[in-house]
Phi, psi and omega in degrees: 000139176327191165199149166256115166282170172239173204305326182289012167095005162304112174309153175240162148293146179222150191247319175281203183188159192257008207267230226224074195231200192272104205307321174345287194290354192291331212234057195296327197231314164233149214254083148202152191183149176252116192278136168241136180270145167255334182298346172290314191307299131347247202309347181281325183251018161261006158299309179313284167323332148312327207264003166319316190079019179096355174278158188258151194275151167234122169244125177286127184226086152249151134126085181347080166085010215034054160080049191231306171122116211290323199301338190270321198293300200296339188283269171357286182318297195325307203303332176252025172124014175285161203216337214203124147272146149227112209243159153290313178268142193303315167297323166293348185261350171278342171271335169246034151287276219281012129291333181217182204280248169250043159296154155310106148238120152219157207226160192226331189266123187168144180224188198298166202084351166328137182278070166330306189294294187315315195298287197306335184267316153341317187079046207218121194265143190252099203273170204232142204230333205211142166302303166284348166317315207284328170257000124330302161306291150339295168338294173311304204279348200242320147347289193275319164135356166192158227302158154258147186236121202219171197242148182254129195255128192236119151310104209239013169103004140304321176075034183244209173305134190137160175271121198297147188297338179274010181228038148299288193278348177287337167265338177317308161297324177299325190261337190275351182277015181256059180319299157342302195244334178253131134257115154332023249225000163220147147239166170165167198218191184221146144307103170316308197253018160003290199292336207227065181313350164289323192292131151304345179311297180289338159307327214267310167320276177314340197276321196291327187273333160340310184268005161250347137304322187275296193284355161292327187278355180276350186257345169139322171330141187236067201267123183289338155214177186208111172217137194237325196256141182284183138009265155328316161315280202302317185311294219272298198269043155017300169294355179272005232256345177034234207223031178177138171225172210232036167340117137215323188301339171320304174322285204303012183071029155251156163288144167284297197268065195301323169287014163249301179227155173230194212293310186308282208322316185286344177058051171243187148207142188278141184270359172216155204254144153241125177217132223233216174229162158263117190257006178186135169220138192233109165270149203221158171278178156330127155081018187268115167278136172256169201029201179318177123084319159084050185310324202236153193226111188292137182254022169190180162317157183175172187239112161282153146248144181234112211237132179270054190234136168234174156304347183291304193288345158102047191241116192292125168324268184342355188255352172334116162057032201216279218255153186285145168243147155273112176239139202049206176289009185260138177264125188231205198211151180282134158262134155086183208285153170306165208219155162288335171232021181180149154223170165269155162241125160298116143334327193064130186320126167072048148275148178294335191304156180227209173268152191066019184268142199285142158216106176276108178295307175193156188199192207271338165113350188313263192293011192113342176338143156289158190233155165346314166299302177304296177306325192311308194316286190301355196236345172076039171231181165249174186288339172303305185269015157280305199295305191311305187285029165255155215246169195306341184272005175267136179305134169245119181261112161260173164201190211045069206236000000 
């Protein structure tokens, strides 16, 4: 029988089952809920890892897990062969130190006043982006009484977070002369154009970090990995993969690159189902507008539903007259605008359906279901943020546990 976890992974009693029963009882306390496969999770990421070449894996669980739940996904990954976690923000990375054993974690995102000392005594390595990070951490680190071990991040042409390359070897010295207190033990940077292997961009990148690498290490540096590649990357490039790679919508079974491949093609599978109820059915005439604004219109008798999922549960406004749903075996469509807490569906004239009939929002696609990618297509996003913005109060039922 299914289980419902907490994020740290303590079975609850669960009442519901994922098959094809009356959905009623599925939904003991909200009637929306994220089915997480972990064995998908488990196979996806020992695919990566083959497709590593020997680099050792990092499994990114930020945005908790992407919306998965970080602490079971990162345990999963471990059990198949992950060596290293990675969450972005520092507190989430202090929430899965009291979740798993002895990996490898490291977070990067945090700013000042961040509990540093707490991250050093964790044993939770830190990448450093900025100077004052660096003598903060140093700070942090002669506090606690031993080294912080941190990874240096060099902008390598995103232009995002990293050390611009003409201030590179002025921080390779400054934290390696604070030997005492900094260990040195990663550089690495992020791809801006991953998904789009073609783009110069990405030739421009590897050539830049390449070369922060050879002068951190010329400068004294010992780097224990040297990483750079995402998702995207590990799919497309080989050549990215240097001595750690950092999968993560990859972990969860979507493609990064969609417009190339998709999850089959990638020997991915997606882990996760969000699926809801029908909580009111209405038969209405001809020209009956719904919802807000009553953007959408029946264009004949017909029968409504009503699903208690809103933009609050992390269902997109944007998904407004757009994105698919499944009920029984029918692929249907939401009408009229997303709600903060429910939308509609037409039913279509003279349905059967009744309150408590299963509505699968997007899956792995096995019956026909639309899958994340399909909400992405249709919400005008991508599948990282369909997966990331569904928020902690929706029950995550795992299984393959």
């Amino acid at each position: 029988m299914p289980t419902r976890r907490s994020e740290h992974g303590d079975a609850e009693p669960f009442a519901g089952t994922i098959g094809r029963v009356n959905p009623v009882h599925a939904f003991p306390a909200f009637p929306i809920q994220a089915v997480v496969d972990l064995e998908a999770i488990r196979a996806n990421t020992a695919s990566l890892i083959r497709r590593a070449g020997g680099a050792q894996f990092m499994a990114m669980v930020k945005a908790r897990g992407y919306a998965h739940g970080a602490i079971p996904c990162a345990r999963a990954a471990i059990e198949a062969g992950a060596t290293w976690v990675g969450t972005a923000q520092l507190v989430d990375a202090l929430e899965v130190r009291a979740g798993i054993g002895d990996a490898r974690i490291l977070t990067w995102l945090y700013a000042p006043g961040a509990p540093f000392a707490r991250a050093i005594e964790q044993e939770i390595d830190l990448g450093v982006s900025a100077l004052w990070a660096l003598e903060d951490i140093a700070a942090a680190a002669r506090e606690c009484g031993r080294p912080a071990r941190i990874h240096l991040k060099i902008d390598t042409g995103m232009g995002r977070a990293g050390i611009p390359p003409v201030q590179w070897e002025e921080m390779v010295d400054a934290a390696l002369a604070m030997d005492e207190a900094i260990d040195v033990v990663g550089c690495w940077s992020h791809f801006a154009c991953a998904d789009d292997p073609d783009n110069p961009s990405v030739q421009a990148q590897k050539d830049v970090f390449a070369w922060a690498v050879a002068a951190g290490e010329a400068r004294g540096a010992r780097f224990e990995v040297r990483h750079i590649a995402n998702s995207a990357a590990l799919l497309t490039d080989a050549g990215a993969n240097w001595d750690m790679v950092r999968p993560g919508l990859a972990m969860y079974g979507l493609s990064p690159i969609p417009d190339i491949a998709g999850p089959a093609d990638l020997g991915l599978r997606p882990a996760m189902r969000l699926e809801s109820v029908l909580s009111l059915i209405k038969d209405v005439s001809a020209g009956q507008g719904v919802s807000y604004g009553l953007t959408y219109r029946t264009e004949s008798d017909t029968t409504l539903g009503v699903v208690p999922a809103g933009y609050a549960d992390g269902v997109p406004r944007h998904a407004s007259n757009a994105a698919p749903i499944q009920v029984g075996s029918r692929r249907l469509r939401i009408a009229g605008r997303v709600c903060m807490d429910q939308f509609v569906v037409d039913l279509g004239p003279g349905a059967v359906d009744r309150a408590g009939d299963r509505v699968i929002l997007f899956g792995p696609g096995d019956d026909g279901e639309p899958t994340a990618e399909d909400w992405a297509r249709a919400s005008g996003t991508i599948a990282y943020e369909v997966l990331s913005r569904i928020p902690q109060h929706i029950p995550r039922v795992y299984v393959g546990d």
